[in-house]
C-alpha positions as CSV (number, residue, x, y, z in Angstrom):
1,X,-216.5,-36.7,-62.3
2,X,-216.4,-40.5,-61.2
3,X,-217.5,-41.6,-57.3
4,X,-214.7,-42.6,-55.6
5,X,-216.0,-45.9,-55.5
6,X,-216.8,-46.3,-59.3
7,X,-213.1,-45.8,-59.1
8,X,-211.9,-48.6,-56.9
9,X,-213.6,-51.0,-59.0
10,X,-210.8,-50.4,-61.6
11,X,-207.4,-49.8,-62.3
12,X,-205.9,-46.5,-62.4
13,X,-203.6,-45.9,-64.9
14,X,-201.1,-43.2,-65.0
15,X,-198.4,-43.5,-67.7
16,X,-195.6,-40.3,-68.7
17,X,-193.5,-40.6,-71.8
18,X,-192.2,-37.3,-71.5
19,X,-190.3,-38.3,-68.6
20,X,-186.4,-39.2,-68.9
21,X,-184.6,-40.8,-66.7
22,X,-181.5,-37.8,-66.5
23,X,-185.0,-35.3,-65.4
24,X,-184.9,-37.1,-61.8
25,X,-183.1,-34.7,-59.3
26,X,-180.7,-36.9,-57.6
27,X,-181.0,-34.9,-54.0
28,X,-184.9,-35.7,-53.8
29,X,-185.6,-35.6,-50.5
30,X,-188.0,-38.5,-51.1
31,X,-185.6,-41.3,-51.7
32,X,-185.1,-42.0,-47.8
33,X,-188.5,-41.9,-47.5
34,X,-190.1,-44.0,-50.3
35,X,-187.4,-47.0,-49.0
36,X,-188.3,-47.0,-45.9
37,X,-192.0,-47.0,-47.2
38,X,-190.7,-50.0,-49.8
39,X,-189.1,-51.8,-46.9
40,X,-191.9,-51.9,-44.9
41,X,-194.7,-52.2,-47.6
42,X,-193.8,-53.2,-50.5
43,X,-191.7,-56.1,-52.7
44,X,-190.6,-56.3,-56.4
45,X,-192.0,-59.3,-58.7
46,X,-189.9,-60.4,-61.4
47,X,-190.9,-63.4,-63.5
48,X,-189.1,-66.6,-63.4
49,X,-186.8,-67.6,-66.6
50,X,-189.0,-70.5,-67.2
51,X,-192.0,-68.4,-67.9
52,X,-192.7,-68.3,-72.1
53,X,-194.5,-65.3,-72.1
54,X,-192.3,-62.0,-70.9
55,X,-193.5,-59.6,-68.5
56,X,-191.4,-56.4,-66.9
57,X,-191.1,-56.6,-63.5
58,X,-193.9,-55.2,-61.4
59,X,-192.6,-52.9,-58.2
60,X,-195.5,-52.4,-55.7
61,X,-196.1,-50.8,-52.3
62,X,-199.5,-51.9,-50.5
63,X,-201.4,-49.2,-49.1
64,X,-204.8,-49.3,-46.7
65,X,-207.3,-47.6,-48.8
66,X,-208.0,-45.1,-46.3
67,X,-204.3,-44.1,-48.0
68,X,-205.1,-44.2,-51.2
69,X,-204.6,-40.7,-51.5
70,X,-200.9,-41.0,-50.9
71,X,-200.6,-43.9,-52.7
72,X,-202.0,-41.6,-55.8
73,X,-199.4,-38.9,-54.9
74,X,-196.5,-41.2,-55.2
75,X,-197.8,-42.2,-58.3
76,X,-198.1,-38.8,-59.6
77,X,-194.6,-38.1,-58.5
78,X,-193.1,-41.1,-59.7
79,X,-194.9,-40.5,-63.3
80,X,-195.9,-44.1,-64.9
81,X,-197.5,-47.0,-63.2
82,X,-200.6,-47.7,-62.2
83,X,-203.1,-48.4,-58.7
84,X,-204.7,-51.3,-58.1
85,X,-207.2,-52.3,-56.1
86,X,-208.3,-54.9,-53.8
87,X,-211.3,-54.6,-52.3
88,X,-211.3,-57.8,-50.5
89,X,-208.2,-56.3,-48.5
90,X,-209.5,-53.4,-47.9
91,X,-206.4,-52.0,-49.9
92,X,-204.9,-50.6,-53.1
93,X,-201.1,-51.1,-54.7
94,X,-198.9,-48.7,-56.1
95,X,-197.6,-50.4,-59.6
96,X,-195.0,-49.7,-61.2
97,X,-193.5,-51.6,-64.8
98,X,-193.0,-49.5,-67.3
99,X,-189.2,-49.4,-68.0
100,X,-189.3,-45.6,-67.4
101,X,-190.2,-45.9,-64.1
102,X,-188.8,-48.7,-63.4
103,X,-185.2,-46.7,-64.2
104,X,-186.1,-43.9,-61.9
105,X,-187.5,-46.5,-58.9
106,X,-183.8,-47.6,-59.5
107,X,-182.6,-43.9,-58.8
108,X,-184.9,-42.9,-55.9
109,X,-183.8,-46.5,-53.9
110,X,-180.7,-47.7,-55.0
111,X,-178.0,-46.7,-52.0
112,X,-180.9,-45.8,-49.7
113,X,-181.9,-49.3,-48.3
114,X,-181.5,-51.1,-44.8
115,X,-182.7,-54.4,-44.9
116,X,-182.8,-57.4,-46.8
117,X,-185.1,-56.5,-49.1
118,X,-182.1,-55.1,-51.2
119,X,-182.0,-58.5,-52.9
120,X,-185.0,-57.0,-54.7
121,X,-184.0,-54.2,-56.4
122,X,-180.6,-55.4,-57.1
123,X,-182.5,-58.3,-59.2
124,X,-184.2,-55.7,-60.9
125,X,-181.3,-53.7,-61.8
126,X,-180.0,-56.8,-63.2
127,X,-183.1,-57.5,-65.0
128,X,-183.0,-53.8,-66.5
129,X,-178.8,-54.4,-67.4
130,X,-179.5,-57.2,-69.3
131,X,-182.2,-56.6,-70.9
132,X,-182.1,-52.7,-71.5
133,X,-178.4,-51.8,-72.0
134,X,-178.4,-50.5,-69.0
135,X,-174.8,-50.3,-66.3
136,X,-176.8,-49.2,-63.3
137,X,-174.1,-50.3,-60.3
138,X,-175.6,-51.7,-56.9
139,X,-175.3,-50.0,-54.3
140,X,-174.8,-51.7,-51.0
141,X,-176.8,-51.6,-47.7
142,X,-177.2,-47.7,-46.1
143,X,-175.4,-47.1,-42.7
144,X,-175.5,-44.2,-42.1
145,X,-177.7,-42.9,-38.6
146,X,-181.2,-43.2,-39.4
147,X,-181.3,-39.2,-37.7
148,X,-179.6,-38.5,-41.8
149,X,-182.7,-39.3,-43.6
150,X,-186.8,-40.1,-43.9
151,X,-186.1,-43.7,-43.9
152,X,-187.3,-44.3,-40.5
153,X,-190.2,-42.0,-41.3
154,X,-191.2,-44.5,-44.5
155,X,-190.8,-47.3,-42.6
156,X,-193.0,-46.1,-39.4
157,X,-195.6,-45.1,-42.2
158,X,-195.7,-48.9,-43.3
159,X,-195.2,-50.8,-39.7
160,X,-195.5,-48.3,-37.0
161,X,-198.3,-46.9,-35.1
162,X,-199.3,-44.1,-32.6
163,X,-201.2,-44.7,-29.4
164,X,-201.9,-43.1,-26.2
165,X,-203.0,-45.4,-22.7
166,X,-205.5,-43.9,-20.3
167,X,-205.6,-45.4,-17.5
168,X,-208.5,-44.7,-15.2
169,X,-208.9,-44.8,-11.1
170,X,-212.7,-45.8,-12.0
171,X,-211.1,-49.1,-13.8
172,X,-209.7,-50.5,-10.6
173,X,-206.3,-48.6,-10.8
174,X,-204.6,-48.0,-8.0
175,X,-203.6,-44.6,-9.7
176,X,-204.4,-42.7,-12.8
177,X,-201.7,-43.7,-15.8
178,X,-201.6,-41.6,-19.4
179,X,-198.7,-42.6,-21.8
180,X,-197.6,-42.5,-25.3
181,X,-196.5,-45.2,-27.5
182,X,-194.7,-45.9,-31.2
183,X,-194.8,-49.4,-31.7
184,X,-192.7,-50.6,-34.4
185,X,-192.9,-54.7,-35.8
186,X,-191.3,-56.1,-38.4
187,X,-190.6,-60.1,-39.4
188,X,-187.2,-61.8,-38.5
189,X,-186.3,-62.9,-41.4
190,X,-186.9,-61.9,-45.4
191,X,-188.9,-65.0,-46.5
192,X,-186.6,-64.9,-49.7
193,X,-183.2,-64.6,-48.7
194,X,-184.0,-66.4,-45.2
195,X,-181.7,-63.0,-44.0
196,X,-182.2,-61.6,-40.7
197,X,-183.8,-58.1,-39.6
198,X,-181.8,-57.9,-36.4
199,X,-179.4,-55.1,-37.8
200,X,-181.8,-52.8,-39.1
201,X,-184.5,-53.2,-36.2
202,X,-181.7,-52.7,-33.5
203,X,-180.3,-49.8,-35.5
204,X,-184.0,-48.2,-34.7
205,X,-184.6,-49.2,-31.0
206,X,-181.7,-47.9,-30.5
207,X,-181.9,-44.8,-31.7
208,X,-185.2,-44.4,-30.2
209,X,-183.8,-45.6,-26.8
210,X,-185.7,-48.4,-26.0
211,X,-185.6,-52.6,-26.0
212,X,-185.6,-54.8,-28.9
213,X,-188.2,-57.7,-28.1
214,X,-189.5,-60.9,-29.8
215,X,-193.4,-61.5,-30.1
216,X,-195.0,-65.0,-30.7
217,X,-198.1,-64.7,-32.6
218,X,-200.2,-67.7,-30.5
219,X,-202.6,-68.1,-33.7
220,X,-199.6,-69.4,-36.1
221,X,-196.5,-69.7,-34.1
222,X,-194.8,-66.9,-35.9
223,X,-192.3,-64.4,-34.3
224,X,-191.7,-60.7,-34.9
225,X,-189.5,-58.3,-34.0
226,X,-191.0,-56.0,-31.6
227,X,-189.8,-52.5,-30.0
228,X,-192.3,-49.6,-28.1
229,X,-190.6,-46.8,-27.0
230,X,-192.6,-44.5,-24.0
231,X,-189.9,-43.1,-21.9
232,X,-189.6,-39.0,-22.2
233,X,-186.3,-39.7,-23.5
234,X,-187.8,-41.6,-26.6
235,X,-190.9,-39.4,-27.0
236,X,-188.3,-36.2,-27.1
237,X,-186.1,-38.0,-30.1
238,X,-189.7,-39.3,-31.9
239,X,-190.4,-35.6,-32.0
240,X,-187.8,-34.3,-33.1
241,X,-187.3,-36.8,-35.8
242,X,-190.6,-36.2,-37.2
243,X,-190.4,-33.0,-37.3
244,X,-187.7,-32.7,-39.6
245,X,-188.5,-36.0,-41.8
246,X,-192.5,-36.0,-41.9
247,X,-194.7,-38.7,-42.2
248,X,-197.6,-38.8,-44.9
249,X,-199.9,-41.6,-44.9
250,X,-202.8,-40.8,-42.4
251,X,-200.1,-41.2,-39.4
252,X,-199.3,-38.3,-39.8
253,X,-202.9,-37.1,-38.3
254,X,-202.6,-39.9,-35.7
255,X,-199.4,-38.2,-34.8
256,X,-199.9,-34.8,-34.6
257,X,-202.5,-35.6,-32.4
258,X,-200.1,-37.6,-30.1
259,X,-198.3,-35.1,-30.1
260,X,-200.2,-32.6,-28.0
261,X,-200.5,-35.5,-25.5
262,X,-196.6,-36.1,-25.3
263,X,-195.9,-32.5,-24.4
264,X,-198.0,-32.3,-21.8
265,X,-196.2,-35.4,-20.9
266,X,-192.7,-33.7,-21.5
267,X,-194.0,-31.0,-19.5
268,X,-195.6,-32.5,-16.4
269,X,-199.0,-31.7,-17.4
270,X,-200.6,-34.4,-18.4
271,X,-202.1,-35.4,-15.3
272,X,-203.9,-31.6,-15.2
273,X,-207.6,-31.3,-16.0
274,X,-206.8,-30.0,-19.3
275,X,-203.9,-32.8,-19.6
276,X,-207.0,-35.1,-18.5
277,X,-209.6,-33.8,-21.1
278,X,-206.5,-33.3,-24.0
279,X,-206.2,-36.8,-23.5
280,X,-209.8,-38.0,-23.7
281,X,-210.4,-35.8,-26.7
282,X,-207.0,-37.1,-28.5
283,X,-208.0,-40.9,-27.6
284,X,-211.6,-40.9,-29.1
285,X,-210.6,-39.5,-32.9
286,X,-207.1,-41.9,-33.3
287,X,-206.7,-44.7,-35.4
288,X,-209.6,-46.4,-36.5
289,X,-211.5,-44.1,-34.6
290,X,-210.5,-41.3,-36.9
291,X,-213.5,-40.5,-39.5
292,X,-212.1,-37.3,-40.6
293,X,-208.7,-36.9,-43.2
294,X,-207.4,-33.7,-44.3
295,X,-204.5,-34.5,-46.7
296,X,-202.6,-31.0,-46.9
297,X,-199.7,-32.5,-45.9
298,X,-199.2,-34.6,-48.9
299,X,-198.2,-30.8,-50.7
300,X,-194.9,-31.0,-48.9
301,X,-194.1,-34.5,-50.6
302,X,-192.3,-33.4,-53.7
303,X,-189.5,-34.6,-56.0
C-alpha cells in the first residue's frame, strides 16, 4: 500500500466505463451541494477554437489537501476523472474530462446554479451538443430559497468559515466577550463575464439575517463581498440549516465544534465556568489548530 505522500507526487486516476449517463438518479441529493461547492471552488476550462490540437474540457474543483479525502469521495461518486496535485499550493484538484463524466457533471449542476459561473457549464453543454450529438437544454439560474437545497452548504464548504472570539478581562477588556461567527466572502464580479455577485451574496445574508459589506484588500486594492452573521437569530437559522443539508470538507469538524459553543450561547450559558472552559477547549482544536480528522461523515455523501 503506497504512503500517502508517494501518492501526492502523482496523479490519481479513476476512470468507469460501465457507467451510463441514464444510471444517474436525477433526485441526488448531491446536486445542490456539489454547485455550491463548484461555485465557490471550482471553474471549467474549455480550449479556445484556435487551438490545433483538441482537448475535452477539463471541469475542476480546488480542494486544501487536508481535504483530499473528500475530494477522493466526489471522485468516487462521480466515477471518471482524475486528482491532481499541487504541492506548491498546498492543494489537490478534482478533474473531470472524460465525456462520461462530463455528461453526468451536466446532470448533477445544470438547473442548480446561483451565480455567474453558469456561463461555464452552459459553454460546456454547448461544447458536448456540438460535438457529441448531444440536445442537453440550459437551464437557467436557481431561485428558489437557499433553505430548499445544500447549495449554501457547498458554497460555505468552499468560502466560509467557523470561528469563535474569546474575549478576556485579563486582555484589558472592560468585560468578558465569547461569540460565534460564519464568515462568508466571495469576489464582485466573475472575472469572465465581468457579472456581478450581488444577487446571490444578498440572497445568503439575508437569509442568514445579517449585513452585506464590501472589504478592500489594502495589499492589491481588490474588493470582496463580505457578510458575518453572530446574532442568536443567525446562529439559530446556521443550525438549523446545517443540520438538515450537512457540510463535508473538514468544516464540518470546525462546525460541530462551534456548535456546542453556540448553544450555550442560545442558552445563556456561555458565560458559566463550563461555558468558559467549553469555549477554551473548542478554541484551541479549530481551524488550523485542528491536528485530528475523522472523516465518517463523508458515508452520508452518496448519489
Amino acid at each position: 500500500m503506497a504512503k500517502k505522500e508517494d501518492l501526492r507526487g502523482s496523479n490519481i486516476r479513476y476512470y468507469s466505463n460501465n457507467l451510463k449517463y441514464s444510471d444517474i438518479n436525477k433526485d441526488s441529493k448531491i446536486k445542490g451541494y456539489l454547485a455550491g461547492l463548484f461555485e465557490g471552488n471550482g471553474h471549467i476550462w474549455i480550449q479556445k477554437p484556435s487551438d490545433k490540437k483538441r482537448h475535452n474540457p477539463r471541469f475542476c474543483i480546488t480542494f486544501s489537501i487536508k481535504n483530499e479525502p473528500l475530494a477522493k469521495k466526489l471522485l468516487e461518486l462521480i466515477g471518471s476523472g482524475f486528482i491532481r496535485y499541487k504541492l506548491q499550493d498546498n492543494a489537490c484538484v478534482l478533474v473531470v474530462s472524460p465525456v462520461i463524466g462530463l455528461k453526468k457533471i451536466v446532470d448533477l449542476l445544470n438547473g442548480e446554479l446561483r451565480t455567474p459561473k453558469i456561463h461555464q457549464l452552459h459553454s460546456l453543454i454547448d461544447w458536448l451538443n456540438k460535438n457529441h450529438n448531444t440536445n442537453i437544454t440550459k437551464l437557467p439560474l436557481k431561485d428558489n430559497p437557499l433553505s430548499e437545497d445544500g447549495w449554501l452548504s457547498g458554497f460555505i464548504d468552499s468560502d466560509g468559515s467557523f470561528s469563535v472570539q474569546y474575549t478576556k478581562l485579563e486582555d484589558g477588556a472592560k468585560k468578558r466577550k465569547i461569540s460565534c461567527r460564519l464568515r462568508i466572502e466571495q469576489r464582485m464580479f466573475d472575472p469572465i463575464s465581468n457579472e456581478s455577485y450581488f444577487k446571490v451574496l444578498t440572497d445568503i445574508s439575508n437569509f442568514l439575517n445579517c449585513s452585506l459589506l464590501i472589504r478592500k484588500q489594502k495589499s492589491t486594492g481588490n474588493e470582496y463581498y463580505n457578510l458575518t452573521a453572530s446574532s442568536k437569530l443567525s446562529l439559530n437559522l446556521i443550525v438549523n440549516y446545517l443540520e438538515k443539508y450537512p457540510l463535508f470538507s473538514s468544516k464540518y469538524l470546525d462546525y460541530k465544534d462551534w456548535k456546542k459553543i453556540v448553544l450555550l450561547i442560545l442558552e445563556n450559558k456561555h458565560y458559566t465556568e463550563q461555558g468558559i472552559n467549553e469555549t477554551e477547549y473548542v478554541r484551541n482544536g479549530m481551524n488550523r489548530k485542528r491536528t485530528y480528522f475523522n472523516w465518517d461523515h463523508l458515508n452520508l455523501l452518496l448519489l
